[in-house]
N, C-alpha and C positions, 0 to 999 in steps of 0.2 A: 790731621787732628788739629782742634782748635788749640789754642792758647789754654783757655777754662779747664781744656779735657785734660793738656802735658799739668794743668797744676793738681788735679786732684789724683792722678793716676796711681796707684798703686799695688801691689801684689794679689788683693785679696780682690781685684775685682774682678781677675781670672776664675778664681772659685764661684764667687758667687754671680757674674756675669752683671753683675749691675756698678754703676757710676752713682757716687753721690755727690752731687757738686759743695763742698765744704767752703772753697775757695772759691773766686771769681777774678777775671781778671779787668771784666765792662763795668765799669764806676758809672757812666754816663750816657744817657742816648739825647740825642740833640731834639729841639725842643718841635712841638710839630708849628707850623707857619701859622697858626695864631699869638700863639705866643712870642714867636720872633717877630712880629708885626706889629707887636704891644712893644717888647725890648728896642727895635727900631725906632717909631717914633718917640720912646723914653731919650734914645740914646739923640736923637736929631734935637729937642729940649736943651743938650748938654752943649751942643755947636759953640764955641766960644768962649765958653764956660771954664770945660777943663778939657784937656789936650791931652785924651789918648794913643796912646802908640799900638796899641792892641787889646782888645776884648774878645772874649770868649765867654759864651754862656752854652750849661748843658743841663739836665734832668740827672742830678742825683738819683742815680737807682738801687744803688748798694746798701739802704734801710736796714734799719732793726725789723722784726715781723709785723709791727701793727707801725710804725712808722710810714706817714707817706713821703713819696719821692718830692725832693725840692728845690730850685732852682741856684744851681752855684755860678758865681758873675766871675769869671777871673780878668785881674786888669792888668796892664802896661802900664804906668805913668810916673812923670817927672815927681808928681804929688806922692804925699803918703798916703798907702791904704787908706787909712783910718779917714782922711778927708772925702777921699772920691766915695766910700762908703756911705758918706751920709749925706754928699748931693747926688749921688746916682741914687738912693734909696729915698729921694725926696720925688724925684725925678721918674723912679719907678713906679710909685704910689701913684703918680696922677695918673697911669694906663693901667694899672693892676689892680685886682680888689686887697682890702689892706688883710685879709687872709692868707695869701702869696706868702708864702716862704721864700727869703733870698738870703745868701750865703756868697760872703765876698773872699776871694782869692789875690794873693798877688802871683801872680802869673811869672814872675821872675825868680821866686822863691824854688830853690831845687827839690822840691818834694816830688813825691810819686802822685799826689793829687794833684800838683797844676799838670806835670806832664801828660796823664791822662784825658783832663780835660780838656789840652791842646790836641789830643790825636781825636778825642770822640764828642768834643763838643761842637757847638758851632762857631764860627767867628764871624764877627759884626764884619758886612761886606761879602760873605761868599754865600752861593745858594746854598 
C-alpha cells in the first residue's frame, strides 16, 4: 500500500469498498525539462551573484479545486530568504513569462514542506 492509501484508510472502507483520498501525502511532482531548462539557465544568470549551497525546485500539486499548480524554489544560502528571493525572482523573470507562479522556501527551515520538496522535487544539478 502506498503512503496516500495508509493515510486515508479507514473502517468504513471495508463496507463500502471504496477509498476516498482526503489526505495526500505528494505535495510535488518535479518539473518536466522545459522548465528545468528555463530554471537552469535562470540559475547559471546567478553564477557569482549569490552562492547557493542547494536549490530545489518542484510543481506544487496539492491546490485548492480551481487553483493551479505553481512552482516552489527551496533554497540553501548564507543570504536571507528574503534577499535571494528577489534576485532569483528578477532572474527568473527573464526565462519565464511573468504569469509563472514562484514560491520561495528556505530549505533549512524544519517544516514538512521543505522536506517534501527535498524528497519529490528536483535539485539544481541532478537529472
Amino acid at each position: 500500500m502506498t503512503e496516500d492509501i495508509m493515510l486515508n484508510f479507514n473502517e468504513s472502507m471495508f463496507a463500502t469498498q471504496e477509498l476516498e483520498l482526503v489526505k495526500t501525502n505528494q505535495l510535488f511532482i518535479k518539473p518536466n525539462k522545459d522548465i528545468i531548462s528555463c530554471f537552469d539557465r535562470a540559475m547559471s544568470d546567478l553564477v557569482g551573484v549569490i552562492d547557493f549551497k542547494e536549490v530545489v525546485i518542484g510543481l506544487f500539486i496539492n491546490t485548492e479545486e480551481y487553483e493551479t499548480p505553481y512552482l516552489v524554489i527551496g533554497i540553501n544560502s548564507a543570504i536571507e530568504l528574503s534577499q535571494c528571493d528577489e534576485v532569483l525572482s528578477n532572474a527568473l523573470y527573464k526565462h519565464f513569462t511573468s504569469h509563472t507562479k514562484f514560491s520561495f522556501i528556505d530549505l533549512n527551515a524544519d517544516s514538512e514542506l521543505s522536506k517534501r520538496l527535498l524528497l519529490q522535487g528536483h535539485m539544481k544539478g541532478s537529472n
